[in-house]
Structures are given as structure tokens and as C-alpha cells.
N, C-alpha and C positions, 0 to 999 in steps of 0.2 A: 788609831788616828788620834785621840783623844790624850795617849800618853805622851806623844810626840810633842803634842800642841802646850801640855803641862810641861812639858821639859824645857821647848823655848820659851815659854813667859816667865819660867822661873829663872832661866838666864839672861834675861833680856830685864829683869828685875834684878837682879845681880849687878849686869853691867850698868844698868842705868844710877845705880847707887854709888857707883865708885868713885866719880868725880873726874871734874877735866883732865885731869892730868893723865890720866890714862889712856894709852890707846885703842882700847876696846870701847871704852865711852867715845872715843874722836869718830870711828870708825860708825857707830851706832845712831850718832845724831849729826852727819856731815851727808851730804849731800855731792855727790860730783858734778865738776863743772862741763859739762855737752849740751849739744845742741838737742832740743826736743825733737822727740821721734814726732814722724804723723801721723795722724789715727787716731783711734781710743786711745786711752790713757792705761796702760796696764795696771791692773793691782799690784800694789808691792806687798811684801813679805808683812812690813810696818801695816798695813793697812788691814790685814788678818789679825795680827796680835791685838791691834784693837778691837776691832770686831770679837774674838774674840774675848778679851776682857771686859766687854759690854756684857754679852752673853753672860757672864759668870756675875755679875754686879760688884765687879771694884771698880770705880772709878776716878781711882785714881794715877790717872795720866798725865799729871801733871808732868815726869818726864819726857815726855814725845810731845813739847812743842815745835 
């Protein structure tokens, strides 16, 4: 589990460095336009990668605002 979870922060740091112009960086900080679901709010994928890079103490997130 563990390696999987190092595999995507380290692509997800990757893509975040690339710059706009790229479609992997569009893709990573876009959001789609839909109507909200009802109910709880699902966790998203984004919301693991921070958690955990809290967990590991970088904090630096300044990419995923």
C-alpha cells in the first residue's frame, strides 16, 4: 500500500512542477463543472495525497490550492 501511495506523490509532484501549459498540470488542478451530488461529500483522491503528505511532514502544498 505504502508503495503505491509513494508512487502517486511522486507523480503528482512531478505533474505539479510542470507548469500550465501542460495538460497533465490542467487535468490535476481543474475541477469539473456538475451539479453537486447529495449527501456526504466523498473523499477525493486529492484529499488522500494530502493527508498523506501531512503524515510524512512536507508541507509543502503550496501546489494544490
Amino acid at each position: 500500500m505504502w508503495g503505491m501511495k509513494s508512487k502517486i506523490m511522486r507523480w503528482v509532484g512531478h505533474v505539479a512542477c510542470m507548469g500550465t501549459r501542460r495538460d497533465a498540470y490542467t487535468v490535476l488542478v481543474t475541477r469539473p463543472e456538475q451539479k453537486k451530488p447529495l449527501g456526504r461529500p466523498r473523499q477525493r483522491w486529492e484529499d488522500d495525497i494530502k493527508i498523506d503528505l501531512q503524515k510524512t511532514g512536507w508541507g509543502g502544498t503550496d501546489c494544490f490550492n
